[in-house]
C-alpha positions in Angstrom: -0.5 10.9 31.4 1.5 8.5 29.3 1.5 8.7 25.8 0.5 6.0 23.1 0.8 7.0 19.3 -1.3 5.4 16.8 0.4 5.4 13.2 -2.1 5.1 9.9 0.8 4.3 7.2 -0.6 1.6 5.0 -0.2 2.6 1.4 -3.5 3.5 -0.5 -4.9 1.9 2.8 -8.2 4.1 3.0 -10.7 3.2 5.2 -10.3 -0.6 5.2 -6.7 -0.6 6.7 -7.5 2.6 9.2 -10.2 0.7 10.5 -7.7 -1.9 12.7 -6.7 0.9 14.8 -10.2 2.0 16.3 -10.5 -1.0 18.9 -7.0 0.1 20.2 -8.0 3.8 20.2 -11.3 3.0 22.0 -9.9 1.3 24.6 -7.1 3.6 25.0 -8.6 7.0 24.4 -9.7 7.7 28.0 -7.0 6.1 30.0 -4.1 7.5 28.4 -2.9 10.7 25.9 -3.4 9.1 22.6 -2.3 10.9 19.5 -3.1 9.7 16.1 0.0 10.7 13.2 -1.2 9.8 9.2 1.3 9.7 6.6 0.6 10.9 3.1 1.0 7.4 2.1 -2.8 6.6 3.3 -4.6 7.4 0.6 -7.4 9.6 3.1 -7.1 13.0 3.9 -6.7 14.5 8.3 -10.4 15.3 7.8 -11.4 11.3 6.1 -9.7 10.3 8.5 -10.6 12.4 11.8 -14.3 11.6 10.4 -13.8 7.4 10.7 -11.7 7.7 14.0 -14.0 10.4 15.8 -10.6 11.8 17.1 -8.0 13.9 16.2 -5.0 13.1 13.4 -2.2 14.8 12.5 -0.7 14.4 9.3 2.7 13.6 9.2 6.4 13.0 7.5 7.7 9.9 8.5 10.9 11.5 9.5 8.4 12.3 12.6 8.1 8.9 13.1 11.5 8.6 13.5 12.4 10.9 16.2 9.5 9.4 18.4 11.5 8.0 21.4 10.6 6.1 24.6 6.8 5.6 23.3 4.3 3.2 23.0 3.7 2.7 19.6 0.7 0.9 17.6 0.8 0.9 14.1 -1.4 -0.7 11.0 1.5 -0.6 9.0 4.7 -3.2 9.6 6.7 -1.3 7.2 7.2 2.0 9.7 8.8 -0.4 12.4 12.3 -0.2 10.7 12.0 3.5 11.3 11.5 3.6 14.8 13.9 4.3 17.6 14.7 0.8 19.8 13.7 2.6 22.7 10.0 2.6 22.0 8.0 -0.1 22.4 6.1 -1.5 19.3 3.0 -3.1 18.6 2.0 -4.4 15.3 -1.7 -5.0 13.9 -1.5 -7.4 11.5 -4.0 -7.7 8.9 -7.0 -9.8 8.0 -8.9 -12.3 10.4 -7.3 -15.6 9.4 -3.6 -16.3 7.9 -2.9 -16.6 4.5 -1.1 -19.4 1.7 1.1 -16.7 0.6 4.4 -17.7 -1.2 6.8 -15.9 1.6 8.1 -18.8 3.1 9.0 -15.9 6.3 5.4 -15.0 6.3 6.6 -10.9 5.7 8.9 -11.2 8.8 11.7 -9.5 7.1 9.0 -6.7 7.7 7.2 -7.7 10.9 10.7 -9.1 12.7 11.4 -5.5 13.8 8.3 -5.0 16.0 7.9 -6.0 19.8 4.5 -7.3 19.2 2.5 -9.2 16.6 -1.2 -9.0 17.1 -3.0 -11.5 15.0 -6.6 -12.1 14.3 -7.4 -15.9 14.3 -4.8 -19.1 16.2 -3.8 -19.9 12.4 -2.4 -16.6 11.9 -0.6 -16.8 15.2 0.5 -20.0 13.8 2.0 -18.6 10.7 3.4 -15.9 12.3 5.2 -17.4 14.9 6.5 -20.2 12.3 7.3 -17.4 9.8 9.8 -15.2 13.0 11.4 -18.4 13.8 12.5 -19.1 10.2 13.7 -16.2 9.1 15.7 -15.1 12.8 17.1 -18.8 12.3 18.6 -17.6 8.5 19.1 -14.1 9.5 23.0 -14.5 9.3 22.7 -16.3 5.8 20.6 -13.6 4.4 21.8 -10.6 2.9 20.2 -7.2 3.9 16.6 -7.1 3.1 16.1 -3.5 3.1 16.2 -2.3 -0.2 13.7 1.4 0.3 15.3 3.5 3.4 17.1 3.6 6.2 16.9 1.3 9.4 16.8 3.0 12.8 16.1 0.4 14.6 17.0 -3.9 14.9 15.1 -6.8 13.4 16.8 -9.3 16.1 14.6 -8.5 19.2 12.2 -10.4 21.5 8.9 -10.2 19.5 5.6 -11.7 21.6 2.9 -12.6 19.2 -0.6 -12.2 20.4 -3.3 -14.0 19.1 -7.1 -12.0 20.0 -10.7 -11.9 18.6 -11.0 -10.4 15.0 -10.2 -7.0 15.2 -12.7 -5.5 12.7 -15.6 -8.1 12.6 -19.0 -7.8 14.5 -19.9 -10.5 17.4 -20.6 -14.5 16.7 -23.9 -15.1 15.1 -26.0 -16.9 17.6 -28.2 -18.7 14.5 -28.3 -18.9 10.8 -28.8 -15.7 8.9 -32.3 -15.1 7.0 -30.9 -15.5 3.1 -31.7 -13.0 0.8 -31.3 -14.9 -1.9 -33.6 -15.8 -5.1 -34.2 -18.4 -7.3 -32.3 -16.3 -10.2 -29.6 -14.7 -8.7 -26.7 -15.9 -8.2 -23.9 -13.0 -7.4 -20.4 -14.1 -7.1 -17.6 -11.7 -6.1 -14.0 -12.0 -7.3 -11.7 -11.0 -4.4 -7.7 -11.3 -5.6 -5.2 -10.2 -3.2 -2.3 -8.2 -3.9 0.0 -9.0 -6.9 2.8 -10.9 -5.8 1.4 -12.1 -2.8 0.4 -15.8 -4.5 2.9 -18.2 -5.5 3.2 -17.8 -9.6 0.4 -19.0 -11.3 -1.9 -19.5 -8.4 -2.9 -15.8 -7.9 -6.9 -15.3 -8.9 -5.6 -12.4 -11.7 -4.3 -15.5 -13.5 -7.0 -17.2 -13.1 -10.2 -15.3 -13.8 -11.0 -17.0 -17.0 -10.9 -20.7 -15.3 -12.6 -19.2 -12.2 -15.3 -17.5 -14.5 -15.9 -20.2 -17.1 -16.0 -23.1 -14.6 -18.6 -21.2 -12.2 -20.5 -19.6 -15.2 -21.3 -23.8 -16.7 -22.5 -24.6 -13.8 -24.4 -21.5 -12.5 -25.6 -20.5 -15.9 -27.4 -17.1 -14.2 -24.2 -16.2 -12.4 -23.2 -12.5 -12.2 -20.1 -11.3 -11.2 -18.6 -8.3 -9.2 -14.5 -7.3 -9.5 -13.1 -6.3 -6.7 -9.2 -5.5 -7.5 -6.7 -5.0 -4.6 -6.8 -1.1 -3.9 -2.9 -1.0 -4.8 -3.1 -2.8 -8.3 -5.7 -0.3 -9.1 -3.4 1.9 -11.5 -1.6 -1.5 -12.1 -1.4 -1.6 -16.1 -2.2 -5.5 -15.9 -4.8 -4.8 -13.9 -5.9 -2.1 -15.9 -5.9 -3.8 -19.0 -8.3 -6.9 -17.2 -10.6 -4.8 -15.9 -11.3 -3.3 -19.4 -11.5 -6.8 -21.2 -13.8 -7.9 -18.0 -16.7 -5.3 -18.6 -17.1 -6.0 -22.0 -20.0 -9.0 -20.9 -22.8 -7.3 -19.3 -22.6 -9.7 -16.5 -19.4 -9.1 -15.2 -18.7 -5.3 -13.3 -16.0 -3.9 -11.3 -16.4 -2.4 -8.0 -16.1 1.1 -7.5 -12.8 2.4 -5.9 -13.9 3.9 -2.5 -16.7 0.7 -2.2 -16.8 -0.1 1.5 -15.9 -3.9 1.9 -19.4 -3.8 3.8 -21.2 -2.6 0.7 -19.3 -5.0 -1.3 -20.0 -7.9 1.0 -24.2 -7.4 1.1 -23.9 -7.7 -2.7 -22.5 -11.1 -3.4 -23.6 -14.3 -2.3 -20.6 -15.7 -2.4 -17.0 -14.7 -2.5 -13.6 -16.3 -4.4 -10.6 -15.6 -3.8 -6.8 -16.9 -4.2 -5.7 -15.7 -0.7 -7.4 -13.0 0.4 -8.6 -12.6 4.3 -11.3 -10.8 2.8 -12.6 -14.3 1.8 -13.1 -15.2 5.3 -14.0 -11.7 6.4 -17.2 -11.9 4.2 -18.1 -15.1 5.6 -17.7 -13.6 9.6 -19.9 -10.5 8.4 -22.6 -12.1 6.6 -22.9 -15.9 7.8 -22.2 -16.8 3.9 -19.3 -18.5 2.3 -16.6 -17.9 0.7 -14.4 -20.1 -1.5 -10.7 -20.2 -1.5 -9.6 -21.4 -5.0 -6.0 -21.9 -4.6 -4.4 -23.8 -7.2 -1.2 -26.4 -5.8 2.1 -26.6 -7.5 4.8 -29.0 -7.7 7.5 -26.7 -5.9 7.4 -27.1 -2.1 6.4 -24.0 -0.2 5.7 -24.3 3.7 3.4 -21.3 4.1 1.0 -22.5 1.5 0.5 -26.1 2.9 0.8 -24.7 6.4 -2.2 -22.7 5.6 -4.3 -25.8 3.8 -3.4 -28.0 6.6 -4.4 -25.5 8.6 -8.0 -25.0 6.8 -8.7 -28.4 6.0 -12.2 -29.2 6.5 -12.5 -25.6 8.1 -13.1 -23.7 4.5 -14.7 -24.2 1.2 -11.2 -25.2 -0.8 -10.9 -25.9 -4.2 -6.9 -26.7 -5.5 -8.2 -27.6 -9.1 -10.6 -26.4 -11.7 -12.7 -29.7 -11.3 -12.9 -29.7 -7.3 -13.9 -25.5 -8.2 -16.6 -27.1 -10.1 -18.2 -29.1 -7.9 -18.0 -26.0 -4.7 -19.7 -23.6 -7.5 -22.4 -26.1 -8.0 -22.8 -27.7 -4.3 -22.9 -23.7 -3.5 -25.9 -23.2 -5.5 -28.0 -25.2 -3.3 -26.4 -24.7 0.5 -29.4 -24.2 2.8 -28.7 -21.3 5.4 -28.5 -24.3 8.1 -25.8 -26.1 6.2 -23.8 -22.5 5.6 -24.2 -21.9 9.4 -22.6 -25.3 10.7 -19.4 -24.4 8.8 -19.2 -20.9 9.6 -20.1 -22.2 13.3 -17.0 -24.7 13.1 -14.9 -22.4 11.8 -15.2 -19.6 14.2 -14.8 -21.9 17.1 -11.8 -23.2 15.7 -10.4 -20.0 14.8 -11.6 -17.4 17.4 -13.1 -19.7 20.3 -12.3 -17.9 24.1 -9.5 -15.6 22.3 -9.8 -12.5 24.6 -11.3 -8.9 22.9 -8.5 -7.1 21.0 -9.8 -4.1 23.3 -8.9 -6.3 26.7 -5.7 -7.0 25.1 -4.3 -3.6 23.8 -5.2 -2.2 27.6 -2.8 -4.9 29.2 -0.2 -4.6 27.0 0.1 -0.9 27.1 0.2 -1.3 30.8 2.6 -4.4 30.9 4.1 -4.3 27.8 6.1 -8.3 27.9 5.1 -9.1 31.2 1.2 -8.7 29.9 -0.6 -11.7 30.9 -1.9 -12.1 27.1 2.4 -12.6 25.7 2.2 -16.5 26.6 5.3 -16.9 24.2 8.4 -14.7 23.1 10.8 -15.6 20.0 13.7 -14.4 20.6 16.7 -12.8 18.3 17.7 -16.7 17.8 14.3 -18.1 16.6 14.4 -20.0 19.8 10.5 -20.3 21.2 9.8 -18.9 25.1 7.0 -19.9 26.6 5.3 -19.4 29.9 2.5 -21.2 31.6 -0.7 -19.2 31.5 -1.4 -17.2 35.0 
């Protein structure tokens, strides 16, 4: 029985980042000899992990993953692709249900550029993934190493297929608006930033809590509001420092470390956030909206007005404190029927007839490039391949 080897590697990744890997293990686990390897990197212990999986883990060095050879490989974590041996064939969960305005103008391909295949949640991720390989395998031989942490086993200049499927960790399409919870004097907003460094400067929601805060609490007087902080900035003393300052008003709290994103989401009835997929994850789990406050500079950066091309008229936007102002307002009194026809338009947009991510993890294990889901191939050049659908 041929082997598939799942890799849990994301750092202080917990439950939120093991959780891409159990569509792939379901559709594999009966078909195949699947074998699940964890790093201490995780932030879960064998047994956390085992419990959330329903399957067995081994936990591992990833000097392991480097001697794997001539395997099929599916990962939550692009960083471990540098470290594995060119003869095994690896696959790539990228994270989140939608792409991001992040200031990498590669979109993390000096990461992601070593892997055979891309699997992204939404057509706009696809979109910035693909744009992101092409870009940075065009100015590979301008660019100076990139690999600054460890050793590379294994080349960035490959033929790398990204696939584009339905979200990998988000329950089915709501058929009708969701019954609202909500009452007359409560108003819970959630603060959702993504990692440091991930915004461009000055647009990342750390460094803008107080505008974000203020501009929401004048209009929404009764407003309350939950923290979430990235799970890596946690011990971050900036963060630190925030969070501390934050829970000094009795109407602001931070979320508990360990908080399921579930949990998190059934609290809030509404989420902001600079960049986060999160944002739009809330949204496909509860029907409600998020808003995307993502403040516009001067400097050209492609990724960032890729992304609000991408989203225009498809999310709740806000690029300035007074456009913020009016969404926190208009927010206020969104009926469940007007929420629904722009969570409605976006999913169709987004995720309309993309295959299940189970479908497509079976074919490519069995067909690897020649699946009939790897409709286009960038090759070590940046040069775009693509085939007419079957």
């Amino acid at each position: 029985m041929k082997n598939v080897y799942f890799i849990n590697n994301v750092t202080r990744g917990g439950k939120t980042y093991l959780e891409y890997l159990i569509p792939a293990l379901n559709a594999l686990r009966d078909k195949y000899h699947c074998i699940v390897l964890q790093t201490d990197k995780s932030g879960l212990s064998r047994q956390e992990a085992e419990e959330i999986l329903d399957f067995p883990v081994e936990q591992v060095g990833v000097d392991v993953i480097s001697h794997l050879q001539s395997q099929i490989i599916i990962s939550n974590d692009a960083w471990v692709g540098r470290l594995l041996d060119e003869s095994n064939f690896g696959i790539f969960i990228t994270h989140g249900n939608v792409g991001m305005p992040t200031k990498d103008k590669y979109y993390y391909s000096e990461l992601t550029s070593y892997w055979d295949v891309l699997i992204a949640s939404s057509r706009s991720g696809l979109e910035l993934v693909t744009a992101g390989l092409q870009a940075y395998r065009r100015d590979r031989k301008n660019l100076k190493a990139l690999v600054a942490d460890g050793i590379v086993l294994r080349g960035d200049l490959r033929n790398t297929t990204p696939v584009s499927t339905l979200p990998i960790k988000i329950p089915n399409f709501f058929a009708a608006p969701q019954a609202s919870q909500k009452t007359s004097d409560r108003h819970v907003v959630g603060l959702l930033p993504t990692q440091l460094g991930i915004c461009p400067s000055h647009a990342s929601l750390y460094e803008n809590l107080q505008t974000v805060i203020n501009t929401v609490k004048a209009q929404i007087p009764h407003a309350t509001f939950i923290l979430r902080p990235y799970m890596a900035d946690l011990e971050h003393p900036t963060v630190k420092e925030l969070c501390e300052q934050l829970t000094a008003h009795e109407w602001i709290s931070i979320d508990q470390p360990g908080t399921s994103s579930t949990v998190f989401y059934q609290q809030c009835d509404t989420i902001i956030t600079d960049a986060s997929t999160g944002g739009v994850s809330f949204m496909l789990n509860t029907g409600k909206l998020p808003i995307y406050y993502v403040p516009t500079a001067e400097e050209h950066n492609p990724t960032v007005e890729t992304w609000l091309a991408q989203m225009d008229n498809l999310l709740p936007i806000a690029t300035n404190r007074d456009e913020l102002k009016d969404l926190a307002l208009g927010f206020s009194l969104l009926t469940t029927a007007d929420s629904y026809f722009i969570y409605k338009k976006f999913y169709e947009s987004q995720y309309g007839n993309l295959s299940a991510p189970q479908d497509v993890f079976l074919d490519l294990v069995e067909h690897r490039h020649a699946s009939k889901f790897c409709q286009l191939t960038i090759d070590s050049f940046g040069n775009l391949d693509q085939r007419l659908a079957d």
